[in-house]
N, C-alpha and C positions, 0 to 999 in steps of 0.2 A: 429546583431539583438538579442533582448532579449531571454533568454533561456525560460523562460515563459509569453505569452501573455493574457492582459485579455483585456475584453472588459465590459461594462455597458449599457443596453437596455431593458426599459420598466421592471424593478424592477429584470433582470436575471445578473448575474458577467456571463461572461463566461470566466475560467483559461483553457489556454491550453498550456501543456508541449511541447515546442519547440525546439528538439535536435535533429531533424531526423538521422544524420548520426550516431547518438551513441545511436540509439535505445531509446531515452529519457530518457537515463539510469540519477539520480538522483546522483545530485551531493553534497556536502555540503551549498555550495551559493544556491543551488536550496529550499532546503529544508528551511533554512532562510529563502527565497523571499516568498516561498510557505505561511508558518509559517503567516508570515507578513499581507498575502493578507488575510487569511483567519480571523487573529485576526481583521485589520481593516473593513473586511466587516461586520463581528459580530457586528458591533457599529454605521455602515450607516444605518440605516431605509431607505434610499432608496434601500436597496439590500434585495433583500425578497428570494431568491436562488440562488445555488452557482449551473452552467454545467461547467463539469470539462471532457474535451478532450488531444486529444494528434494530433500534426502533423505527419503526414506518415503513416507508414501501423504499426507502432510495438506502444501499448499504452506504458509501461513503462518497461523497462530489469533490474528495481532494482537498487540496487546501482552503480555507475559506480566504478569499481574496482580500477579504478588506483587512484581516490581522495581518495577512502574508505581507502588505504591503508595510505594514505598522510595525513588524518584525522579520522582517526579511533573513536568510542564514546569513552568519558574518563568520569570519574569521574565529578558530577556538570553539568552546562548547556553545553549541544552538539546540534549541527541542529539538527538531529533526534529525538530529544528529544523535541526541543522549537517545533517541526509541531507534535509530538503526542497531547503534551498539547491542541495545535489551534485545534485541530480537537476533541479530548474529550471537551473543554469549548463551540465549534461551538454547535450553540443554531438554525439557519437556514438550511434547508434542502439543499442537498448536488445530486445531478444526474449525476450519470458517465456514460461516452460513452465509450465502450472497444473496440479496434478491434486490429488485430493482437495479440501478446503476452504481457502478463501482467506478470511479473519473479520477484518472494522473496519479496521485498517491492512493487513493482508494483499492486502486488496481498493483498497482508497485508493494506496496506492503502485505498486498497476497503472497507475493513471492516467496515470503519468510514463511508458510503456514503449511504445513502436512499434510491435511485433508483440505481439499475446498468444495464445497457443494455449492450447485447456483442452481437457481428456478429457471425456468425455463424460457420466461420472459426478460433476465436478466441483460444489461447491457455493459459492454465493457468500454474503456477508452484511453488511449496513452498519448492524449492532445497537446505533451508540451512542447513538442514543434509551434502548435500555434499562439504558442505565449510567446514564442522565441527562448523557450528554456532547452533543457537537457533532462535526459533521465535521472531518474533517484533511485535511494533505497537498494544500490548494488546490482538496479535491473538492467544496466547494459553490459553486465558479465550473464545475469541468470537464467535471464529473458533467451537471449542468443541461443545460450547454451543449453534450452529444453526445444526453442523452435527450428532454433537454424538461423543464420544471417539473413537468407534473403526474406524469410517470414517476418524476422522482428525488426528489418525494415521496412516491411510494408508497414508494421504495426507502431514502428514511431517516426517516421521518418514522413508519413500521410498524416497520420494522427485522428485518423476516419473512425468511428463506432465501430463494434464485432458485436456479435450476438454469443449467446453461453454454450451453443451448441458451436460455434466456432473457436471458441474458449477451450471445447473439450477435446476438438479434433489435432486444435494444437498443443495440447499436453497442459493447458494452463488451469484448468479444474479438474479434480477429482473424478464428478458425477454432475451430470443434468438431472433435475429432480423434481418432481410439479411442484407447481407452488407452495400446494396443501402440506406437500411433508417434506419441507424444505427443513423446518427445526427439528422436527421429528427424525429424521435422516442422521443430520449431525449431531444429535443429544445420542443415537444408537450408538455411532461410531465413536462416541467421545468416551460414554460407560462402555464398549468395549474394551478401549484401551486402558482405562482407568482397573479393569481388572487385571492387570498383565503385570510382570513380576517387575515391578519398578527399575531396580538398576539394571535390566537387560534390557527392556524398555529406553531407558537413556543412554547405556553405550550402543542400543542398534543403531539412535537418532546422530548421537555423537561421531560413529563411524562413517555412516551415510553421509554428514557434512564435512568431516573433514578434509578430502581430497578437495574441493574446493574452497575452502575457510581464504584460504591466501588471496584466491582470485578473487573472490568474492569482497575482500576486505580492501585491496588495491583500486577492483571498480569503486566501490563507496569514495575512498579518500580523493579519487580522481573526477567524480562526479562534483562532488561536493567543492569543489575547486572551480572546476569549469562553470556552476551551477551560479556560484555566489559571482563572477566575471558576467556572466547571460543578463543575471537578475537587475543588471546597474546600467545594461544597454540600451541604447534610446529604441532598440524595437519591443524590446521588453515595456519597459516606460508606456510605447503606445498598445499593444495587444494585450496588459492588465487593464488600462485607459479605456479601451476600448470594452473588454467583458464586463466591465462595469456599466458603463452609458450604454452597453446593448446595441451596440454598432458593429460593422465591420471593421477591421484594424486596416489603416492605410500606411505599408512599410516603405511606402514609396517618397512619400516626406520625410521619413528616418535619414535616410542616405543623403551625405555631404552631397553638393552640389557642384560639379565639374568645373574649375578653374577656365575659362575662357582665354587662349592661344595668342 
């Protein structure tokens, strides 16, 4: 079965990440497929909004570790890269459904989405301090610029879990919503918009990003920089090493060893 399913009804895409046993954890082919669906929906007029779910209880665990490692971003075009693009040119509104935990990218690719509704139970987390990585997906311009500095460096600079009602306090979800009608919530607002006069509908979304399109595009290219220099460091090396074998990372054997006098 496809790792992501969509569907097409009455002017709504609906994309949902289909990996239950691995948390939906994103994989490189995901991120292409992703990429794809969203550049070709930009070009159907019949799709006037994208509902973007997940199957199981966990929305996205981030990258999956063992491909990340098997394809790491490099220099030039990478998945992670071709679905940033898709998602800065995406010109139609975007409504996600959270529930369960949303981990590093899971959380960062919200960024890109118009509506976000989370259950109530939902967890959030932006842990790539403890990989020894860097933010993504444009979130150390987006992030800042909805919470504040000194918020979104609590929020990656600790890299500690939030809860969905602290998601909401700091501007980062839409709505808290019980669990029950978590789909229900975001299928409303998606036929809402789906009835709205199309092209006012995409120059209200187009205006609304534009003033920061530049900033936005500069943090990507500058992440993505510092991101792929992190990924190749021996602490990186041991804190993927380590979430793997399910240990604690020890950064204390990373570090050269002080020349003796």
């Amino acid at each position: 079965m496809s790792e992501i399913l969509t569907e097409h009804t009455d002017g709504i895409l609906r994309v949902q990440l289909n990996r239950p046993a691995q948390k939906n954890a994103m994989t490189s082919a995901m991120y292409t497929e992703l990429a794809d669906i969203l550049n070709q929906a930009d070009k159907d007029d019949a799709i006037r909004v994208v509902l973007w779910h997940s199957t199981g209880n966990v929305f996205c665990a981030g990258n999956d570790v063992v491909d990340f490692l098997k394809n790491p971003p490099r220099p030039g075009a990478f998945p992670q890269g071709d679905l940033m693009d898709a998602f800065v040119r995406f010109e139609k509104p975007i409504v996600a459904a959270v529930q369960g935990a949303a981990i590093g990218g899971g959380t960062t690719i919200l960024t890109h989405c118009d509506f976000i509704y989370a259950v109530e139970s939902a967890k959030f987390q932006l842990p790539f301090i403890n990989l020894a990585l860097v933010p993504e997906f444009g979130s150390s311009f987006s992030i800042p610029a909805r919470v504040g500095h000194l918020r979104a460096a609590e929020l990656y600079l600790l890299g500690e879990p939030f809860t969905a009602a602290r998601a909401a306090e700091l501007g980062l979800v839409t709505r808290v919503v019980p669990d029950a009608d978590l789909l229900t919530t975001a299928t409303a607002t998606a036929q809402k918009l789906a009835a709205k006069p199309s092209s006012a509908l995409l120059a209200s979304k187009r205006l609304l990003k534009q003033p920061s399109i530049g900033q936005l595009n500069a943090a990507i290219k500058n992440e993505n920089q510092e991101f792929m220099e992190r990924v190749t460091s021996a602490d990186a090396k041991e804190a993927l090493s380590a979430f793997l074998e399910k240990r604690p990372p020890n950064f204390n054997k990373t570090k050269a060893p002080v020349a003796a006098k």
